[in-house]
N, C-alpha and C positions, 0 to 999 in steps of 0.2 A: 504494500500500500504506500503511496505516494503522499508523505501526510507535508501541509502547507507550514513554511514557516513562522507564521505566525500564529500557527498551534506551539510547535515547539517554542516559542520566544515565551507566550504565555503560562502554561507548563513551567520550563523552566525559571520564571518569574515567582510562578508561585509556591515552586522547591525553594526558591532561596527566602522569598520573605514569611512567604508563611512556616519552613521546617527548617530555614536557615541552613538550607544543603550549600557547599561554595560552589561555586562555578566548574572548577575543574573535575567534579562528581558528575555533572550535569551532560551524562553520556548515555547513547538509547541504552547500552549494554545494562548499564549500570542496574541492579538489583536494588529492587525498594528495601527490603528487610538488612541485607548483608552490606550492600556498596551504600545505601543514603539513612540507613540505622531508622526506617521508617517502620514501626510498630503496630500496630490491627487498630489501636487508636487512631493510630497516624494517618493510618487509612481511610478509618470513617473520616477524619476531619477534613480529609482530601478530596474524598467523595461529594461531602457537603458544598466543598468549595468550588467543586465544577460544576454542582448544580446551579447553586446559589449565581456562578457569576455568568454561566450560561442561560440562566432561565430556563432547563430541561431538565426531566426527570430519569436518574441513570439507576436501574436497576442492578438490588441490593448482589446480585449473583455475579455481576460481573466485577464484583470488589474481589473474590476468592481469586479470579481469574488473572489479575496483576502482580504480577512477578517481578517487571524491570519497565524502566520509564520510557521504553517504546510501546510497551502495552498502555499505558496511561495516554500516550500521545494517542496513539490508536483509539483507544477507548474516547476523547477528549475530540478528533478527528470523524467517526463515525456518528457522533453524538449530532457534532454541528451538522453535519450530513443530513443526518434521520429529523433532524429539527427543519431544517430549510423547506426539507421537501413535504412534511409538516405544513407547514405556512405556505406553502406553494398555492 
């Protein structure tokens, strides 16, 4: 999937301010639990926050399914997707 950079910018935006991840963490690869020390708290609070800044609702099953923050982009990516075409 071909995800727009300004998914990733915002994403990555919201690792650094809101879980205070540094920059040079801030890699698809990178593992939420292990590489950015993000916790099943951390998670929901993440979840909340793409809801919240996106204005869509991300089903709660797709929280288990994020592993590394190409899956967040993705997830974050699709979203705006299913939204658009929503409002279409």
């Amino acid at each position: 999937m071909n995800i727009p950079a300004s998914v990733i910018a915002q994403v990555n935006s919201m690792m650094r301010t809101g879980f205070e991840v540094p920059d040079d963490k801030l890699v698809p690869h990178a593992a939420l639990n292990a590489d950015l020390g993000l916790d099943s708290l951390d998670a929901v609070d993440m979840l909340v926050y793409i809801e919240e800044t996106l204005g869509v609702k991300v089903e709660g099953e797709r929280l288990a399914q994020l592993k590394t923050l190409n899956d967040v982009y993705v997830l974050v990516s699709e979203t705006i997707g299913s939204s658009a075409q929503m409002n279409a």
